[in-house]
mmCIF file as Biopython writes it, N, C-alpha, C and O atoms, coordinates in Angstrom:
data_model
#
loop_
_atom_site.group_PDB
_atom_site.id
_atom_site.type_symbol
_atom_site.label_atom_id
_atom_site.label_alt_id
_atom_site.label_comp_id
_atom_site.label_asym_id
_atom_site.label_entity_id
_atom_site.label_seq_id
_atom_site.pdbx_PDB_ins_code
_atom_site.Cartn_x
_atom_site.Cartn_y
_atom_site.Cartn_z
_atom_site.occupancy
_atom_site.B_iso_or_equiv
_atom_site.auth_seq_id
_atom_site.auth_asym_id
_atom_site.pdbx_PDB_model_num
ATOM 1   N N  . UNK A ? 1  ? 105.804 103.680 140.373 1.0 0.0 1  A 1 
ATOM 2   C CA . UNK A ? 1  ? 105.746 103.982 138.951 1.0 0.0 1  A 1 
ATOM 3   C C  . UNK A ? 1  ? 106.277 102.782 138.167 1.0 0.0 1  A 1 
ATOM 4   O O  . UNK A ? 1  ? 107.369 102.437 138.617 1.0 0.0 1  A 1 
ATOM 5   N N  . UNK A ? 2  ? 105.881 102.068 137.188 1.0 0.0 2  A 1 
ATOM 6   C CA . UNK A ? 2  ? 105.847 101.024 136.238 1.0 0.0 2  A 1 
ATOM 7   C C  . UNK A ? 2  ? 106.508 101.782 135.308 1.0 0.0 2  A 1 
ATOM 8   O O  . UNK A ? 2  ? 106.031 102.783 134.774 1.0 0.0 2  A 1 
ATOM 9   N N  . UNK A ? 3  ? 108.140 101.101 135.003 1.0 0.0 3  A 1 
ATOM 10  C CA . UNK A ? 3  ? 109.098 101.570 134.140 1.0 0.0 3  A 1 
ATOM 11  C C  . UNK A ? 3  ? 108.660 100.498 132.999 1.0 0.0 3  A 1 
ATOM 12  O O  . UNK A ? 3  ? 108.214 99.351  132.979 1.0 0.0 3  A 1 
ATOM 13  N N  . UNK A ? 4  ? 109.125 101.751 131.822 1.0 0.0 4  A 1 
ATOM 14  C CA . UNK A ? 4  ? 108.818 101.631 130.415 1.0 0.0 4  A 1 
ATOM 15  C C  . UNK A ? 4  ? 110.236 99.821  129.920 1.0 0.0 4  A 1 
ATOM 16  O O  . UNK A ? 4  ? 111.456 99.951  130.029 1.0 0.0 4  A 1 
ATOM 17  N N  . UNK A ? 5  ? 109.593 98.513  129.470 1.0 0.0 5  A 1 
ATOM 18  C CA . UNK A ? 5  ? 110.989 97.982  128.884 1.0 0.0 5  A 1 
ATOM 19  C C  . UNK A ? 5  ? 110.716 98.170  127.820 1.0 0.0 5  A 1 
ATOM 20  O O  . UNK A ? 5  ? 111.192 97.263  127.137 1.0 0.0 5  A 1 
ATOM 21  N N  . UNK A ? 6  ? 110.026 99.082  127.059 1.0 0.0 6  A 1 
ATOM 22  C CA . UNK A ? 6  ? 109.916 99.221  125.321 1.0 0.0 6  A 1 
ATOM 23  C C  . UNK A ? 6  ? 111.686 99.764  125.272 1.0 0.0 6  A 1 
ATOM 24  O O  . UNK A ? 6  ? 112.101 100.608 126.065 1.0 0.0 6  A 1 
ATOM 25  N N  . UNK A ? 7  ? 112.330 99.294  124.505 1.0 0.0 7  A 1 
ATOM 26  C CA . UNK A ? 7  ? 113.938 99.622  123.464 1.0 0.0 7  A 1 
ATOM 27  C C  . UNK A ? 7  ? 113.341 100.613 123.067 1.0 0.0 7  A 1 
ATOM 28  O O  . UNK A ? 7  ? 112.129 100.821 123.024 1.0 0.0 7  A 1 
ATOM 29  N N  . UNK A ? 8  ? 114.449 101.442 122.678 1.0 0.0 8  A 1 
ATOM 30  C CA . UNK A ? 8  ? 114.463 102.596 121.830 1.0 0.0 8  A 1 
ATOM 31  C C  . UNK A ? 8  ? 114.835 102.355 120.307 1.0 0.0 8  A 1 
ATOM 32  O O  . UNK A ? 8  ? 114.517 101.173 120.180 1.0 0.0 8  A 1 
ATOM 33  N N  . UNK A ? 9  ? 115.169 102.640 119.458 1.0 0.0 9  A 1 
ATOM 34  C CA . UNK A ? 9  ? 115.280 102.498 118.163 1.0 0.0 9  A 1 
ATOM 35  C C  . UNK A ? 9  ? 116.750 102.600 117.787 1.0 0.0 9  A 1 
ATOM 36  O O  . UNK A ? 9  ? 117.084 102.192 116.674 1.0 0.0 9  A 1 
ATOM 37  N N  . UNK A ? 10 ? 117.755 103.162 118.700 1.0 0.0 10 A 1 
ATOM 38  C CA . UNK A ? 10 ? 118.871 102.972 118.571 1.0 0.0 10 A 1 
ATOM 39  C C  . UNK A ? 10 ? 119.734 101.590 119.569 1.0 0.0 10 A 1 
ATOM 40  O O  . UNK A ? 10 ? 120.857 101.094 119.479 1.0 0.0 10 A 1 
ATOM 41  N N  . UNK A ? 11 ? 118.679 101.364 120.391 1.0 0.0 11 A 1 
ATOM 42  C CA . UNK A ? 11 ? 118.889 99.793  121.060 1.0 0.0 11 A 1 
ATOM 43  C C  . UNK A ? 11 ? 118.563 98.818  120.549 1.0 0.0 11 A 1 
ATOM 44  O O  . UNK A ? 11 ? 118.852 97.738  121.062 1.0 0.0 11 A 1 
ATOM 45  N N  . UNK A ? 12 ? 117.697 98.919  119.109 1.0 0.0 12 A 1 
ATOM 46  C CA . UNK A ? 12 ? 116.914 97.742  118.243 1.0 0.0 12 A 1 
ATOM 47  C C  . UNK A ? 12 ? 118.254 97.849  117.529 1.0 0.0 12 A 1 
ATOM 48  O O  . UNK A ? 12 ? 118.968 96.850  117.611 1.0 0.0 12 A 1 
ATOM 49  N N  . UNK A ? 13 ? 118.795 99.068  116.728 1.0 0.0 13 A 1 
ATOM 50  C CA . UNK A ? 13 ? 119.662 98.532  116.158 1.0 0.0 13 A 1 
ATOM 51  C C  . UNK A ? 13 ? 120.995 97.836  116.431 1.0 0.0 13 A 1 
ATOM 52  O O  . UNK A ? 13 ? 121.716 97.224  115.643 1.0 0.0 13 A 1 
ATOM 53  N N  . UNK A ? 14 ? 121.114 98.019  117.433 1.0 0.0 14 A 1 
ATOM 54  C CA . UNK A ? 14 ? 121.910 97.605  118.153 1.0 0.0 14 A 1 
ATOM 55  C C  . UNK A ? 14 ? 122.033 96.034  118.192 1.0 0.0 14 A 1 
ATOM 56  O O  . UNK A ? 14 ? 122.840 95.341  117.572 1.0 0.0 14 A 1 
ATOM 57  N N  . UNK A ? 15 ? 121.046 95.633  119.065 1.0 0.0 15 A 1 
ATOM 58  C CA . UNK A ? 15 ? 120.689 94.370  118.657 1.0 0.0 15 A 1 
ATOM 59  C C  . UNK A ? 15 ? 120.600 93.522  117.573 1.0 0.0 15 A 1 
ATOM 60  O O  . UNK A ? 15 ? 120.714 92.298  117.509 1.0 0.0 15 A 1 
ATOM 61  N N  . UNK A ? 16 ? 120.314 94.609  116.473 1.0 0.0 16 A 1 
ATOM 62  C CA . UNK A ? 16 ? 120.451 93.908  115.024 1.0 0.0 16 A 1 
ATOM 63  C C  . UNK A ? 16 ? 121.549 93.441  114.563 1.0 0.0 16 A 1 
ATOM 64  O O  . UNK A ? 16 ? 121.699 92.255  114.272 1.0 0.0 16 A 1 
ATOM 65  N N  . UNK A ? 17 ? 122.387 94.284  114.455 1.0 0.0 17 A 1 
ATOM 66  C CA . UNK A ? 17 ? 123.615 93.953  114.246 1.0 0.0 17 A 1 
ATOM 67  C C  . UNK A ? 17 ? 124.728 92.921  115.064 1.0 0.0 17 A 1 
ATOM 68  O O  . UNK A ? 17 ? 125.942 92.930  114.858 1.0 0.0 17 A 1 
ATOM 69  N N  . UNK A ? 18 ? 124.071 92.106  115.960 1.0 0.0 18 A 1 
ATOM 70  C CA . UNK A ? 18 ? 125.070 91.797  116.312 1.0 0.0 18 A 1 
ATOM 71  C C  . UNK A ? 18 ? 125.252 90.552  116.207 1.0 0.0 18 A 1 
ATOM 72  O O  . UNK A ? 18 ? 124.317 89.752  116.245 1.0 0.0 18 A 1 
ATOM 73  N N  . UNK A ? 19 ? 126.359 90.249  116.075 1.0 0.0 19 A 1 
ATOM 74  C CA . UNK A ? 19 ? 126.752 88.707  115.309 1.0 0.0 19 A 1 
ATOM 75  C C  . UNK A ? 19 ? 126.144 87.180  116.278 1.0 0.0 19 A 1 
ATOM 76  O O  . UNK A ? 19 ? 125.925 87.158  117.489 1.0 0.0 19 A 1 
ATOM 77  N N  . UNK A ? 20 ? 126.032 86.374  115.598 1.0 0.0 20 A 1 
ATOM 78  C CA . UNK A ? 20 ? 125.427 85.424  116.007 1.0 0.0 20 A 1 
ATOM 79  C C  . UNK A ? 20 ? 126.472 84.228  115.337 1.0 0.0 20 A 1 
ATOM 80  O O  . UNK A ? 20 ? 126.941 84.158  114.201 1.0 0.0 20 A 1 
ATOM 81  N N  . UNK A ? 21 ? 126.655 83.220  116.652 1.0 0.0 21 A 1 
ATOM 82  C CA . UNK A ? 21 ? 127.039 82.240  116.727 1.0 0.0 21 A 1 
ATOM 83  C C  . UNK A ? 21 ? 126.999 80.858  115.377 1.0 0.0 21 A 1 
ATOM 84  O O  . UNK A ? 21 ? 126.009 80.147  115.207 1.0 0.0 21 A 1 
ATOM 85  N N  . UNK A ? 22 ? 127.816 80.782  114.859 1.0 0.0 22 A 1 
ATOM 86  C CA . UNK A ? 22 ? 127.197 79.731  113.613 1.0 0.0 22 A 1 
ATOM 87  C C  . UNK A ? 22 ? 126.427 78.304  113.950 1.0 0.0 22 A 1 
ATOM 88  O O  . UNK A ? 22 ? 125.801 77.700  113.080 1.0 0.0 22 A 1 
ATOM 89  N N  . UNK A ? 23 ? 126.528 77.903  115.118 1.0 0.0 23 A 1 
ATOM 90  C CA . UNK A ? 23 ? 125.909 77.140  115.670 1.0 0.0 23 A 1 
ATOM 91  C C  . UNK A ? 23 ? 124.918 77.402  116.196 1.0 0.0 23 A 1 
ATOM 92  O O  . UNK A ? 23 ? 124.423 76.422  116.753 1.0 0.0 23 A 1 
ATOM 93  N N  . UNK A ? 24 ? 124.199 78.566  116.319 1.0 0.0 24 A 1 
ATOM 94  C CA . UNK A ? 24 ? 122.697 78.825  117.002 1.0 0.0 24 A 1 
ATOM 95  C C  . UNK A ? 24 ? 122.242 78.975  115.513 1.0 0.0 24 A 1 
ATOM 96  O O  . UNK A ? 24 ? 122.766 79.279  114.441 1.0 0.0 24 A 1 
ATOM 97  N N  . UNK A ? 25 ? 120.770 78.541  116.064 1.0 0.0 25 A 1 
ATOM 98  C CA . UNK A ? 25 ? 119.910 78.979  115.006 1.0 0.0 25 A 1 
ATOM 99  C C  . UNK A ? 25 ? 118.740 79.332  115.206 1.0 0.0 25 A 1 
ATOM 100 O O  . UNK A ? 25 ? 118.390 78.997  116.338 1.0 0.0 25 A 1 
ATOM 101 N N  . UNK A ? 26 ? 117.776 79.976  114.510 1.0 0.0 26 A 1 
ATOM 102 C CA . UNK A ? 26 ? 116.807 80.906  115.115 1.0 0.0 26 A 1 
ATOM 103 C C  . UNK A ? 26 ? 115.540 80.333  115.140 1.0 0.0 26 A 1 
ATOM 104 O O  . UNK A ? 26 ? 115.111 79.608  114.242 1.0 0.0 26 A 1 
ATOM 105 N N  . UNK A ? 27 ? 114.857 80.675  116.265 1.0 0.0 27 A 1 
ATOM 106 C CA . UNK A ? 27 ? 113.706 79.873  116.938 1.0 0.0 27 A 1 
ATOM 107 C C  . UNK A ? 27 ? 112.750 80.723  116.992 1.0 0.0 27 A 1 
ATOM 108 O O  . UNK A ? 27 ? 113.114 81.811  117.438 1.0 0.0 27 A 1 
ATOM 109 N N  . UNK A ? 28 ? 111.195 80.621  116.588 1.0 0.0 28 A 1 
ATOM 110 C CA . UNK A ? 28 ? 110.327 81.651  116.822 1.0 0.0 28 A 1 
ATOM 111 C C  . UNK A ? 28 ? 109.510 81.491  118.446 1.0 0.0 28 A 1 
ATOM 112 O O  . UNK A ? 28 ? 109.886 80.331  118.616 1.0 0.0 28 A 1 
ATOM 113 N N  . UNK A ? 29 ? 108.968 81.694  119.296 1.0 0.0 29 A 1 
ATOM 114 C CA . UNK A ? 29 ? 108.490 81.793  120.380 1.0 0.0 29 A 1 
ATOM 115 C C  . UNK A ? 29 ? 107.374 81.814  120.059 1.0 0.0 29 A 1 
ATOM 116 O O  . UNK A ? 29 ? 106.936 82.740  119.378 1.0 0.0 29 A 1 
ATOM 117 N N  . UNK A ? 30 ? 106.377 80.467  120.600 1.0 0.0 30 A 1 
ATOM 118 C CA . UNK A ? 30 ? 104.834 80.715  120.380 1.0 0.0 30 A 1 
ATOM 119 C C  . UNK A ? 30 ? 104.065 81.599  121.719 1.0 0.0 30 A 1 
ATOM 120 O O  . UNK A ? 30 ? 104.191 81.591  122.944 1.0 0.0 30 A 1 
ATOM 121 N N  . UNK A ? 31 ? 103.218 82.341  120.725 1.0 0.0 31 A 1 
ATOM 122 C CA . UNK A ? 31 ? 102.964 82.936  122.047 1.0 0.0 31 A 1 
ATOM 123 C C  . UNK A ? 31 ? 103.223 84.619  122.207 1.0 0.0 31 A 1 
ATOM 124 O O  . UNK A ? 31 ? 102.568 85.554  122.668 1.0 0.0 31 A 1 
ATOM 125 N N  . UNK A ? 32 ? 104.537 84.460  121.568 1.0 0.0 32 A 1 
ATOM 126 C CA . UNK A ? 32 ? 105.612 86.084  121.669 1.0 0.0 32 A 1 
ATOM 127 C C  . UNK A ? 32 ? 105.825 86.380  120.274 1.0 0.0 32 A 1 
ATOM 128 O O  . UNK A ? 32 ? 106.751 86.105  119.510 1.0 0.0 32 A 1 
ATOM 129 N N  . UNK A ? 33 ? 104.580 87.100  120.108 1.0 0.0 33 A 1 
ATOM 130 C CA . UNK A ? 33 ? 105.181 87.542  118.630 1.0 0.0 33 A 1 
ATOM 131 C C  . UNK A ? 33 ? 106.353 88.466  117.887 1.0 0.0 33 A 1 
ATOM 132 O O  . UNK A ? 33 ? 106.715 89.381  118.627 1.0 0.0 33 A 1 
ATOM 133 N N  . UNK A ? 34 ? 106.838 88.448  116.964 1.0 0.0 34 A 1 
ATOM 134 C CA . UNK A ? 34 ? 108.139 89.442  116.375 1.0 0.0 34 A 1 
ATOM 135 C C  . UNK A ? 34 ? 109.077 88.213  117.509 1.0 0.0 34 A 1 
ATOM 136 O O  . UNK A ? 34 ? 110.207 88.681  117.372 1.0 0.0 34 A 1 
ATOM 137 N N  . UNK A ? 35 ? 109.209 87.309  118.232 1.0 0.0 35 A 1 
ATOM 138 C CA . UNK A ? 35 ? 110.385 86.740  118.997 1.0 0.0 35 A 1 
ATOM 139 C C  . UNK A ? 35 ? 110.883 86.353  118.108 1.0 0.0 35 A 1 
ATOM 140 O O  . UNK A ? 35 ? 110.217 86.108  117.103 1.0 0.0 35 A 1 
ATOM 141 N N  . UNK A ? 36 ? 112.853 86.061  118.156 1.0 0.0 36 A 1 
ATOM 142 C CA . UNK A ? 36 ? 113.223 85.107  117.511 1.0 0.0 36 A 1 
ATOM 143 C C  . UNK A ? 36 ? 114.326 84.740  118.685 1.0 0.0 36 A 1 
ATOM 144 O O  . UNK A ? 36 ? 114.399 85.620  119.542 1.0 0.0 36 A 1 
ATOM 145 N N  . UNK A ? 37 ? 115.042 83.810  118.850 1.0 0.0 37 A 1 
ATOM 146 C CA . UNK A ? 37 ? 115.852 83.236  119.867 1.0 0.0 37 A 1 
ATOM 147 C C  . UNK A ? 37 ? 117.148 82.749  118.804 1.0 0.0 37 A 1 
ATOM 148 O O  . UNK A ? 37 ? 116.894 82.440  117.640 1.0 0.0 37 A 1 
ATOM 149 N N  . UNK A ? 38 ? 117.997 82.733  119.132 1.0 0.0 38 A 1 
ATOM 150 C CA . UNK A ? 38 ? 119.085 82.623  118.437 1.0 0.0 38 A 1 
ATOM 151 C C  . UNK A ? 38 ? 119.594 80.996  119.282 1.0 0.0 38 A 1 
ATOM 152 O O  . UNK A ? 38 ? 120.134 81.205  120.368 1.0 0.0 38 A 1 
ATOM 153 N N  . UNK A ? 39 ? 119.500 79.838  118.982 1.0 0.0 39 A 1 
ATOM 154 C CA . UNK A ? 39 ? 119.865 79.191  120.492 1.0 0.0 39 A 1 
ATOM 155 C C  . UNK A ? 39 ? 120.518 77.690  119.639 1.0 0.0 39 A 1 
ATOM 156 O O  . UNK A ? 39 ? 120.289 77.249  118.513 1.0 0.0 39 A 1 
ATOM 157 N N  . UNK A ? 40 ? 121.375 77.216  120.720 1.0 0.0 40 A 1 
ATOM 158 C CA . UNK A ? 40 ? 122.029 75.648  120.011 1.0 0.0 40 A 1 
ATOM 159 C C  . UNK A ? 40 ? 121.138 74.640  120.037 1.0 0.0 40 A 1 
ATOM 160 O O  . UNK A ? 40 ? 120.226 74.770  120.853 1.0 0.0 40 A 1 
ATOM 161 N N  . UNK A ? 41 ? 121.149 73.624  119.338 1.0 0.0 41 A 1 
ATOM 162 C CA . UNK A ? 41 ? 120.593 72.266  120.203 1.0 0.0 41 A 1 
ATOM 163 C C  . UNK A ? 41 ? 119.980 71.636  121.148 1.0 0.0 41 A 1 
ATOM 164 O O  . UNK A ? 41 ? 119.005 70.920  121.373 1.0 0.0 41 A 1 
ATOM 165 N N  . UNK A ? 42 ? 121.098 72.265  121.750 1.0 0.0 42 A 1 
ATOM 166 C CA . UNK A ? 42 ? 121.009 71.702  123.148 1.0 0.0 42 A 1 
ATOM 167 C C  . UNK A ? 42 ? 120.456 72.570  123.838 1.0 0.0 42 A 1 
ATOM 168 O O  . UNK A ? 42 ? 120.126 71.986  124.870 1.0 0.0 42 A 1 
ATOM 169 N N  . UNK A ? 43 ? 120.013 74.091  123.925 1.0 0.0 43 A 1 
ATOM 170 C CA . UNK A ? 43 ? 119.140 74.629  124.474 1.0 0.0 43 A 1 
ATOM 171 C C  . UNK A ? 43 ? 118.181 75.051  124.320 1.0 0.0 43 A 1 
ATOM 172 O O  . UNK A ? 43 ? 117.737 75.779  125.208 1.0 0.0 43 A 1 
ATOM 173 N N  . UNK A ? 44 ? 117.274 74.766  122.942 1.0 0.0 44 A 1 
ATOM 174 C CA . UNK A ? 44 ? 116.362 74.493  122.225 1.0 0.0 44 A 1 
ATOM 175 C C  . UNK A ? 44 ? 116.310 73.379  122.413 1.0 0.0 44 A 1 
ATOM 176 O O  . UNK A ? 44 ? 115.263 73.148  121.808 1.0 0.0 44 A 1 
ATOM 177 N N  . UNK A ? 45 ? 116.719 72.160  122.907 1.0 0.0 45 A 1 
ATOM 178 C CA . UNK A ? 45 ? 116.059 70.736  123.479 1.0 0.0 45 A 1 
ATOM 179 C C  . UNK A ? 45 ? 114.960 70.831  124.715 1.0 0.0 45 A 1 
ATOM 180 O O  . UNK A ? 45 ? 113.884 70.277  124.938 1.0 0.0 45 A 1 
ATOM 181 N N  . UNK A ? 46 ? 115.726 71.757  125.369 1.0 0.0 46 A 1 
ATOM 182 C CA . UNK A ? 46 ? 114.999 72.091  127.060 1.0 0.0 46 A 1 
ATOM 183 C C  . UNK A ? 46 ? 113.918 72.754  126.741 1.0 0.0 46 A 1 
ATOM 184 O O  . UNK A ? 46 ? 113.241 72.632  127.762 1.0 0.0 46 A 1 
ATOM 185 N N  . UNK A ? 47 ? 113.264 73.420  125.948 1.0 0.0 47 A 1 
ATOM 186 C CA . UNK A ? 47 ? 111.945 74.034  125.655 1.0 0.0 47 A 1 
ATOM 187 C C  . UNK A ? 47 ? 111.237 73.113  124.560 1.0 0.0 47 A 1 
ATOM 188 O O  . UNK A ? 47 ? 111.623 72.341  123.682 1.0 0.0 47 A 1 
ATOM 189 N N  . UNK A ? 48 ? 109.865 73.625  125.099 1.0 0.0 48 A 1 
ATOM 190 C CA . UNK A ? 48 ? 108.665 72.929  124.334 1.0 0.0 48 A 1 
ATOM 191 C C  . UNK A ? 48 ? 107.851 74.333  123.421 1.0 0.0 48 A 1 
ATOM 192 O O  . UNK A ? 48 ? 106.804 74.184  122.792 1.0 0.0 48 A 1 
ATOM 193 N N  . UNK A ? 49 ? 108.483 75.442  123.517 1.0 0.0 49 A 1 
ATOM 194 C CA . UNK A ? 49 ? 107.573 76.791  123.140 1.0 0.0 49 A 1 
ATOM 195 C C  . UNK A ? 49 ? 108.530 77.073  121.501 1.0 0.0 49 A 1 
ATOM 196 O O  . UNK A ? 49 ? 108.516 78.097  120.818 1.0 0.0 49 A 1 
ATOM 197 N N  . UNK A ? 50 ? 109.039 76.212  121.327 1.0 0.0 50 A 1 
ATOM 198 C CA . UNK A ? 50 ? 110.151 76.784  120.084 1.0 0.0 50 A 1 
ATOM 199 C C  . UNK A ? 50 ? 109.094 76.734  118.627 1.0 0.0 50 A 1 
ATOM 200 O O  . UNK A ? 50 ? 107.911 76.468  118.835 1.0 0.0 50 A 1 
ATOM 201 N N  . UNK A ? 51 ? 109.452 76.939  117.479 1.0 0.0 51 A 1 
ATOM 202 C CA . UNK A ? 51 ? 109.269 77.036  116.703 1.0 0.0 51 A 1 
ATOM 203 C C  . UNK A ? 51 ? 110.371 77.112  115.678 1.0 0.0 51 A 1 
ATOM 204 O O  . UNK A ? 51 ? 110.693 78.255  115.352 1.0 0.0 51 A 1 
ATOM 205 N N  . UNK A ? 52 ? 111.131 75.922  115.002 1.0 0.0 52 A 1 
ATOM 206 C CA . UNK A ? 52 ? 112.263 76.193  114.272 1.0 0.0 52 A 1 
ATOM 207 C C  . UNK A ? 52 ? 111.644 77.350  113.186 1.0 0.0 52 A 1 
ATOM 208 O O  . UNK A ? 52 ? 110.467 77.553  112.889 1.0 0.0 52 A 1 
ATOM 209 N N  . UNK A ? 53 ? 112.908 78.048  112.691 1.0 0.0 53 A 1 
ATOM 210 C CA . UNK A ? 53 ? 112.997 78.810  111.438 1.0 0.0 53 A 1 
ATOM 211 C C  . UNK A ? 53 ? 113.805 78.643  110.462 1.0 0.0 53 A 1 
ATOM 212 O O  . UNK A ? 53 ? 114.037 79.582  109.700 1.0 0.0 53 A 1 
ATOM 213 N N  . UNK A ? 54 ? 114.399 77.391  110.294 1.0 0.0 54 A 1 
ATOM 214 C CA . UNK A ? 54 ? 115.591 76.851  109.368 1.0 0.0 54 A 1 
ATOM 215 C C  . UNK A ? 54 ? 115.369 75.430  109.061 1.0 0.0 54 A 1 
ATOM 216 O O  . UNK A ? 54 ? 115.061 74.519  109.830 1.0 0.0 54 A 1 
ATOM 217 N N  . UNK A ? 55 ? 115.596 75.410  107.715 1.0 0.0 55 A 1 
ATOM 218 C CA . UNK A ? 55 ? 115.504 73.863  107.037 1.0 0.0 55 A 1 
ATOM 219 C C  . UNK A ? 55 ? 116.669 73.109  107.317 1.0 0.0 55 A 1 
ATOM 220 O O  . UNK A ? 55 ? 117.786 73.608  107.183 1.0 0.0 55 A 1 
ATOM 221 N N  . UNK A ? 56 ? 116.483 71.869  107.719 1.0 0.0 56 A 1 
ATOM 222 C CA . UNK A ? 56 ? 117.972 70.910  107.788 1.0 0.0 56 A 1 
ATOM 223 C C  . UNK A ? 56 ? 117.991 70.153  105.958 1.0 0.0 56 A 1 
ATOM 224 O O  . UNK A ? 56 ? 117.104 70.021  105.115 1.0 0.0 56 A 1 
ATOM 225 N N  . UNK A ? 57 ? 118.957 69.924  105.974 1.0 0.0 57 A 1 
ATOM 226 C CA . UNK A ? 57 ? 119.168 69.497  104.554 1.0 0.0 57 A 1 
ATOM 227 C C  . UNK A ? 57 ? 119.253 67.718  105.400 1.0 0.0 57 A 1 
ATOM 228 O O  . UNK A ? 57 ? 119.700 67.285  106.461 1.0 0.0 57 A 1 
ATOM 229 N N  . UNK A ? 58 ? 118.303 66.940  103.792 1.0 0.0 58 A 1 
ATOM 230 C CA . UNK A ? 58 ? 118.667 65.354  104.137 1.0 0.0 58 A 1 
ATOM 231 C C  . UNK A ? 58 ? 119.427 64.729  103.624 1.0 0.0 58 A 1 
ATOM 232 O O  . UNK A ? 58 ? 119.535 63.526  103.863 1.0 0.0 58 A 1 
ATOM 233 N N  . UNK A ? 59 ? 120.569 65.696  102.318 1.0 0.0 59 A 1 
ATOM 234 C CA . UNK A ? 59 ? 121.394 64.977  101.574 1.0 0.0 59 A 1 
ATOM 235 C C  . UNK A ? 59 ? 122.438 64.421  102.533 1.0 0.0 59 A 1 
ATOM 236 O O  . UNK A ? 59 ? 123.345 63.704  102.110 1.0 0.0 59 A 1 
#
């Protein structure tokens, strides 16, 4: 039997809420839609599938 990984709606919120690192920042996943990755630098260097979601300032 092929178990269900659909979340439930009280495990989404769950997930929502939960705090994130000021140094990660959020990455969309090509490919995986609704993804977002919360990730540093440096581990968003090691992938080629990212998609930033945040502006760097050039001042």
């Amino acid at each position: 039997m092929k178990q269900s990984l659909k979340a439930t709606a009280k495990e989404n919120q769950r997930v929502a809420h939960q705090l994130i690192e000021a140094s990660k920042k959020p990455y969309m996943v090509r490919d995986m839609p609704k993804t977002v990755l919360y990730l540093t630098p440096e581990q968003a260097a090691k992938r080629t599938d990212l998609i930033p979601q945040f502006i760097t300032s050039t001042y």
